[in-house]
N, CA, C and O atoms as a GROMACS GRO file, in nm:
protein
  320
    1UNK      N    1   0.081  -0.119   0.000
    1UNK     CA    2   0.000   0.000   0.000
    1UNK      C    3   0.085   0.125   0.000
    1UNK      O    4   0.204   0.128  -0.032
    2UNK      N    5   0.004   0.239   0.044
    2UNK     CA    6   0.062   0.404   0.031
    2UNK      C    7   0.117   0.439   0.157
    2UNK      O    8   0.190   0.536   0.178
    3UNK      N    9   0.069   0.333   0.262
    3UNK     CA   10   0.062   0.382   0.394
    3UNK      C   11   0.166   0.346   0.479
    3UNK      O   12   0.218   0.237   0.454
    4UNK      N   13   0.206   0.402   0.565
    4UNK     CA   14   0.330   0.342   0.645
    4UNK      C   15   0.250   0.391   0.804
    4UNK      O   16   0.179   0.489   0.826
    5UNK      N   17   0.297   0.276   0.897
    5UNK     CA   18   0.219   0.272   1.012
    5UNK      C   19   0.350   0.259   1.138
    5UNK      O   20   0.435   0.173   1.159
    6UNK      N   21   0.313   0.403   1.211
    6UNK     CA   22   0.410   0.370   1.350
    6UNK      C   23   0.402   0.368   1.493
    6UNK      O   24   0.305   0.443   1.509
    7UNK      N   25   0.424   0.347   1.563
    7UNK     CA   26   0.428   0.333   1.751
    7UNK      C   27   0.494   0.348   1.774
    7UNK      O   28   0.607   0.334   1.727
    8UNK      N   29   0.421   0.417   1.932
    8UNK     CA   30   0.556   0.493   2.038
    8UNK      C   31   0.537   0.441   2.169
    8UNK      O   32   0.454   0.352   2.185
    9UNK      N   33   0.596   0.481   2.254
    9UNK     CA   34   0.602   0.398   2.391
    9UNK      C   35   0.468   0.473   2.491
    9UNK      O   36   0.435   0.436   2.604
   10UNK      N   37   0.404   0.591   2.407
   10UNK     CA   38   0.296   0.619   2.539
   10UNK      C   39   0.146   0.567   2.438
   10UNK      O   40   0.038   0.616   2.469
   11UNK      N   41   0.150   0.515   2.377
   11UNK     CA   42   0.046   0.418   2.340
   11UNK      C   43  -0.054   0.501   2.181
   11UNK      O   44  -0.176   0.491   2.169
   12UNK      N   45   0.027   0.569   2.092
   12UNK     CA   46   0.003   0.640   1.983
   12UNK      C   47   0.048   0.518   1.871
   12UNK      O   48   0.134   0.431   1.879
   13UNK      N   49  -0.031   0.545   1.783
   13UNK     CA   50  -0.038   0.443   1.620
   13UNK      C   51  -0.064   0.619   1.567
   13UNK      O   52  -0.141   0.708   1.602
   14UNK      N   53   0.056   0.604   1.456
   14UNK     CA   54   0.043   0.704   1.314
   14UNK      C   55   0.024   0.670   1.195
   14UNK      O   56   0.099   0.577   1.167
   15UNK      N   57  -0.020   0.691   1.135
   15UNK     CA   58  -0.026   0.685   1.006
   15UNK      C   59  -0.009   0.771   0.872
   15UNK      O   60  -0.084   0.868   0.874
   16UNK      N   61   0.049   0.763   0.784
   16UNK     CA   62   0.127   0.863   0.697
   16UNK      C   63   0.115   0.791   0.579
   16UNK      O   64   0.120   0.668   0.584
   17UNK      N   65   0.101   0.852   0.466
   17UNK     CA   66   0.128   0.858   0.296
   17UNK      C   67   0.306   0.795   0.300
   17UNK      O   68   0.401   0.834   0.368
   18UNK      N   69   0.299   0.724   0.233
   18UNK     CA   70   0.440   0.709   0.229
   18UNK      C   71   0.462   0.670   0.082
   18UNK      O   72   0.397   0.580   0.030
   19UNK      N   73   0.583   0.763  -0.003
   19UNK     CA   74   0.682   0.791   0.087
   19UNK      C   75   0.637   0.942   0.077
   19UNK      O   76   0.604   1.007  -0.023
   20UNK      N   77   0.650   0.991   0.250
   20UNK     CA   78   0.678   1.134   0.251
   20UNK      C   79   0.755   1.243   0.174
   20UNK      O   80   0.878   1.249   0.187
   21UNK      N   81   0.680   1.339   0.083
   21UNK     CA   82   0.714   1.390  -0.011
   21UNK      C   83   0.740   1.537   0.074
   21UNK      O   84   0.855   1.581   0.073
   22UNK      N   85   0.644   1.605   0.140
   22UNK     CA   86   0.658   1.709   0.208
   22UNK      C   87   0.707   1.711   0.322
   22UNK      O   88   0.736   1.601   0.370
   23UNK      N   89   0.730   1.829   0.399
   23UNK     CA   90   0.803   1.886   0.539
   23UNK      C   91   0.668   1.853   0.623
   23UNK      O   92   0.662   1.767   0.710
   24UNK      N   93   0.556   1.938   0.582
   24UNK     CA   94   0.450   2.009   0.622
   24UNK      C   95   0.327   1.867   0.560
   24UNK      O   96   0.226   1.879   0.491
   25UNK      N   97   0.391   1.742   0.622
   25UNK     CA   98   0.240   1.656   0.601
   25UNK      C   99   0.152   1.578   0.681
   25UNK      O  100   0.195   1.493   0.759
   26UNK      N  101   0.059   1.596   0.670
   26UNK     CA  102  -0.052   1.530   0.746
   26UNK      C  103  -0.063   1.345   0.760
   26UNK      O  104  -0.051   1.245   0.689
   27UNK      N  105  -0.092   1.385   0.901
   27UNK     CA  106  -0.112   1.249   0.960
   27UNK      C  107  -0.212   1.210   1.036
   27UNK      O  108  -0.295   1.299   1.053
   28UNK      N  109  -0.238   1.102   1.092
   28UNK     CA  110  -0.333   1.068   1.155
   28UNK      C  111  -0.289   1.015   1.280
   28UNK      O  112  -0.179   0.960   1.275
   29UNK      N  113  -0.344   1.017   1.386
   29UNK     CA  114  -0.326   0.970   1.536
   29UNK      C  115  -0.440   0.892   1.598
   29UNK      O  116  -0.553   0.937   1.617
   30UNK      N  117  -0.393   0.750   1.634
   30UNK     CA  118  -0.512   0.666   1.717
   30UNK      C  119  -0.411   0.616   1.852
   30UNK      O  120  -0.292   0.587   1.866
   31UNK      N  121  -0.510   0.622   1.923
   31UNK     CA  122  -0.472   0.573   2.071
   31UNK      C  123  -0.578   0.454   2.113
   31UNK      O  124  -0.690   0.466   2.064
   32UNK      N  125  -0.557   0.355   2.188
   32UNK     CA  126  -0.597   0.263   2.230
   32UNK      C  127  -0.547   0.177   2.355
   32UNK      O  128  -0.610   0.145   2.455
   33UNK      N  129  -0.414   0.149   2.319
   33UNK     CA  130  -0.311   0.059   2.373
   33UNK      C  131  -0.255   0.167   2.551
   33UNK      O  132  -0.203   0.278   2.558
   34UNK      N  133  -0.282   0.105   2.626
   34UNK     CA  134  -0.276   0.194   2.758
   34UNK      C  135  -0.113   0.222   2.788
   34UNK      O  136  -0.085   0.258   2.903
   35UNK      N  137  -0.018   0.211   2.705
   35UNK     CA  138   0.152   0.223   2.700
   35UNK      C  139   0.219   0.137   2.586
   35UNK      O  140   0.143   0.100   2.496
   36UNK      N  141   0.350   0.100   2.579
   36UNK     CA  142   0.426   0.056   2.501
   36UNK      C  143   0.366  -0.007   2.415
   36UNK      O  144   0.320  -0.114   2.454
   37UNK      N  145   0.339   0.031   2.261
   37UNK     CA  146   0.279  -0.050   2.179
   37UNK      C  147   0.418  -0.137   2.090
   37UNK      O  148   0.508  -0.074   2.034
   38UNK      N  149   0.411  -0.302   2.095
   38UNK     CA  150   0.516  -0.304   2.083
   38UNK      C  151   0.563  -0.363   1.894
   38UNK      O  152   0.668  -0.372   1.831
   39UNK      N  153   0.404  -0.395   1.862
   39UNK     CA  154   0.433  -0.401   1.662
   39UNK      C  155   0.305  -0.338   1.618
   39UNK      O  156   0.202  -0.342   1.686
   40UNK      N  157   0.313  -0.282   1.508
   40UNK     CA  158   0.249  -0.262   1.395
   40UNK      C  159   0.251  -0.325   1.262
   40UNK      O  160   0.356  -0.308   1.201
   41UNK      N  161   0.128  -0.416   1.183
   41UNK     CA  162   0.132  -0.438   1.070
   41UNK      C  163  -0.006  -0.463   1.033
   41UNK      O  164  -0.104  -0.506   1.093
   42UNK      N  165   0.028  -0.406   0.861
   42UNK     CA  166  -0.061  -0.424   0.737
   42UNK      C  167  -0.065  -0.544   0.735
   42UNK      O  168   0.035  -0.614   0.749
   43UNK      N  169  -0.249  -0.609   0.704
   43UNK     CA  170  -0.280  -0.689   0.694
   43UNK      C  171  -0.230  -0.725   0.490
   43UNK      O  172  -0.209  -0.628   0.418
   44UNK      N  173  -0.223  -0.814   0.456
   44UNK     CA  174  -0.192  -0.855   0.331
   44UNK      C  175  -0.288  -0.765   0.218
   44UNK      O  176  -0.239  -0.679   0.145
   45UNK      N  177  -0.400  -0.795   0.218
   45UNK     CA  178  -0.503  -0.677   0.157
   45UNK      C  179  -0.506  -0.540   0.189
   45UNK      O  180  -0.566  -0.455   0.122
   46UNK      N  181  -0.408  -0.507   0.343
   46UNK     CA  182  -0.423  -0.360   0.373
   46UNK      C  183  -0.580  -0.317   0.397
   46UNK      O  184  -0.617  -0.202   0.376
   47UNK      N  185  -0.658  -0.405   0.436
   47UNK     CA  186  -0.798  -0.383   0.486
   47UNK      C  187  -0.735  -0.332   0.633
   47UNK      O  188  -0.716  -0.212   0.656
   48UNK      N  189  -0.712  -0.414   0.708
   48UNK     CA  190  -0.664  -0.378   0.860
   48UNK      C  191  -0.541  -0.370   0.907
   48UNK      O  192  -0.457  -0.378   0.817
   49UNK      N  193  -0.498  -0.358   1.013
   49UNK     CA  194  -0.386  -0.318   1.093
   49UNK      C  195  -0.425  -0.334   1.231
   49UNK      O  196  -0.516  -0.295   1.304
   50UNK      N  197  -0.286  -0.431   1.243
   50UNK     CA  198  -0.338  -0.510   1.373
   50UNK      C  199  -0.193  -0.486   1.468
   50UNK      O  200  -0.077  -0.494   1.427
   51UNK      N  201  -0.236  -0.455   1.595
   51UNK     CA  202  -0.110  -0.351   1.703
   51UNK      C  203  -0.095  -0.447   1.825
   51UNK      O  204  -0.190  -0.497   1.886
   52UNK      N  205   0.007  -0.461   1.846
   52UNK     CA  206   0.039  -0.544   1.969
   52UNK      C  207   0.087  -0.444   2.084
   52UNK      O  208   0.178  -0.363   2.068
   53UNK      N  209   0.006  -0.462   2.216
   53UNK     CA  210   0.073  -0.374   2.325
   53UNK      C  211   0.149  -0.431   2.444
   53UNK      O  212   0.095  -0.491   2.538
   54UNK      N  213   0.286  -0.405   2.432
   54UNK     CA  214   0.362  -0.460   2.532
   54UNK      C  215   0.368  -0.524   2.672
   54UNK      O  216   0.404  -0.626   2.730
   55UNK      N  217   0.290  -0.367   2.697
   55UNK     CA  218   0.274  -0.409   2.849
   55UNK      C  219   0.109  -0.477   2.898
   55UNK      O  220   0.080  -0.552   2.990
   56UNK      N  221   0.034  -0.421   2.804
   56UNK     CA  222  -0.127  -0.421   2.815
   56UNK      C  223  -0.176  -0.554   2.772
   56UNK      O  224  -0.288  -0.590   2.807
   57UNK      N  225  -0.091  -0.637   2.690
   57UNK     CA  226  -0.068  -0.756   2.614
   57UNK      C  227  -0.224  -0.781   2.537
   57UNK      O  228  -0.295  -0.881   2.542
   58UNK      N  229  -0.246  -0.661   2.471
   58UNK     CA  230  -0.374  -0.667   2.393
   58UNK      C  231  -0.313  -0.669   2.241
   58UNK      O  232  -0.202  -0.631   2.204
   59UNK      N  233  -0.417  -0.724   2.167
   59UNK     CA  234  -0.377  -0.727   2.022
   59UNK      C  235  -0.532  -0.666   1.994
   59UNK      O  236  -0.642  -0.712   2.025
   60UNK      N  237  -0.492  -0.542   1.921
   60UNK     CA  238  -0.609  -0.449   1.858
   60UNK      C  239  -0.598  -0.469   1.707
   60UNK      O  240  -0.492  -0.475   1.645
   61UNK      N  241  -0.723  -0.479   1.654
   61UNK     CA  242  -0.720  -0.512   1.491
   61UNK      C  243  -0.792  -0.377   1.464
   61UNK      O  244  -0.897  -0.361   1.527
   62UNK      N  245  -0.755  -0.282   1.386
   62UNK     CA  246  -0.778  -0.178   1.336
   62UNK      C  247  -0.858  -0.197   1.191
   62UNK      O  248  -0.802  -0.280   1.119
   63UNK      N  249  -0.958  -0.147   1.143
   63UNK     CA  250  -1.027  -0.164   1.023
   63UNK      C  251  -0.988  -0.066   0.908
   63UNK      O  252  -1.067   0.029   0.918
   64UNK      N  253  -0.912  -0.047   0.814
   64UNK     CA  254  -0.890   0.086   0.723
   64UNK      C  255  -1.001   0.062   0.610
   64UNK      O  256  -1.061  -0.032   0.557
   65UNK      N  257  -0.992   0.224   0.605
   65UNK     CA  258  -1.154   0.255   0.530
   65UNK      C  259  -1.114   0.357   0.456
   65UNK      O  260  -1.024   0.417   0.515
   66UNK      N  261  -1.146   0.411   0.337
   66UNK     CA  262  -1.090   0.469   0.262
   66UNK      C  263  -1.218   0.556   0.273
   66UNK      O  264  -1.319   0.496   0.310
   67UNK      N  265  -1.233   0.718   0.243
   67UNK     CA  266  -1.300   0.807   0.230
   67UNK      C  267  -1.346   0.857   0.113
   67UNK      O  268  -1.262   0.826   0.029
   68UNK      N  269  -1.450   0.929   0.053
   68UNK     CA  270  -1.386   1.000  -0.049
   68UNK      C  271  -1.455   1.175  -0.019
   68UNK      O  272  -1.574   1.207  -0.026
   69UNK      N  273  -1.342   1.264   0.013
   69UNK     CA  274  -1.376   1.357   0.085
   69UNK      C  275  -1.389   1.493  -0.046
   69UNK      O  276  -1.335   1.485  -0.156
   70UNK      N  277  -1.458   1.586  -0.007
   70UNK     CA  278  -1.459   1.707  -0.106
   70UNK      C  279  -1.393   1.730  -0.242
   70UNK      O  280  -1.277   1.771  -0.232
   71UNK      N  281  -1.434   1.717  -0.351
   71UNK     CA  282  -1.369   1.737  -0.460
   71UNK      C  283  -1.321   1.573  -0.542
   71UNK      O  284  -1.270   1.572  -0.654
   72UNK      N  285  -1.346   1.457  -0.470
   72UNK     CA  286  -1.343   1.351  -0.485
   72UNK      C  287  -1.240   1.264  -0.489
   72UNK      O  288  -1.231   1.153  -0.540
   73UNK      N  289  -1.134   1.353  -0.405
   73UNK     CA  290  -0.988   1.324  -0.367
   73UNK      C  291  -1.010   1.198  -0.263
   73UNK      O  292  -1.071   1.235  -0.163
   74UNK      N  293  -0.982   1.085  -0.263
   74UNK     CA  294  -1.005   0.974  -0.179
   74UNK      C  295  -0.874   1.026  -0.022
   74UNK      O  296  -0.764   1.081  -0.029
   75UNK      N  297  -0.952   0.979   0.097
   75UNK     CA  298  -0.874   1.039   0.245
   75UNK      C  299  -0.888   0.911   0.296
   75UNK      O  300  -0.979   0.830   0.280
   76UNK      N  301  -0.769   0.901   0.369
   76UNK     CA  302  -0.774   0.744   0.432
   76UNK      C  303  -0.810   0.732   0.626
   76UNK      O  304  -0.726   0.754   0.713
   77UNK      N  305  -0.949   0.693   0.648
   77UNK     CA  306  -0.953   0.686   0.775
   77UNK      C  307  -0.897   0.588   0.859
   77UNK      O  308  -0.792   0.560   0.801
   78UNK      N  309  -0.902   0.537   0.934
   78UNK     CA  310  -0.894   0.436   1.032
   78UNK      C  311  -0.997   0.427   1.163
   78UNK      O  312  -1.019   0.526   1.234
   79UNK      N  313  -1.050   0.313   1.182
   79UNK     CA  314  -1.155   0.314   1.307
   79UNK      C  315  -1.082   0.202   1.385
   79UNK      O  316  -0.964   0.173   1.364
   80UNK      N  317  -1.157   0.146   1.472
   80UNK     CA  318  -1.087   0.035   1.578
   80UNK      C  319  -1.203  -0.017   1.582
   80UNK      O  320  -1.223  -0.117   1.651
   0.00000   0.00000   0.00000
């Protein structure tokens, strides 16, 4: 896919266009995981994204959903 997916140790999943072309680009932020999230990955179809949390030892499956926002430019959401 377009998307590249990351984690940090206070329990944030990003998501970004990749590859980053601009300084100044937009991202997305989901929280769930109560601390150290410790993987992120694209499901094979890139339908979902599924997050492992270190300490919380939950595995969250994320659903990606594609938008198609003003002017008919497609925007990529994410729900849980």
């Amino acid at each position: 896919g377009d998307l590249i997916a990351t984690a940090d140790n206070i329990g944030r999943i990003c998501i970004r266009r990749f590859p980053v072309i601009h300084d100044n680009h937009f991202f997305s932020v989901f929280r769930g995981h109560s601390a150290v999230i410790a993987n992120v990955k694209f499901s094979c179809d890139d339908m979902w994204l599924f997050s492992t949390g270190a300490e919380d030892s939950c595995l969250f499956q994320w659903r990606h959903v594609i938008d198609i926002v003003e002017g008919g430019i497609p925007s990529d959401a994410t729900e849980k």
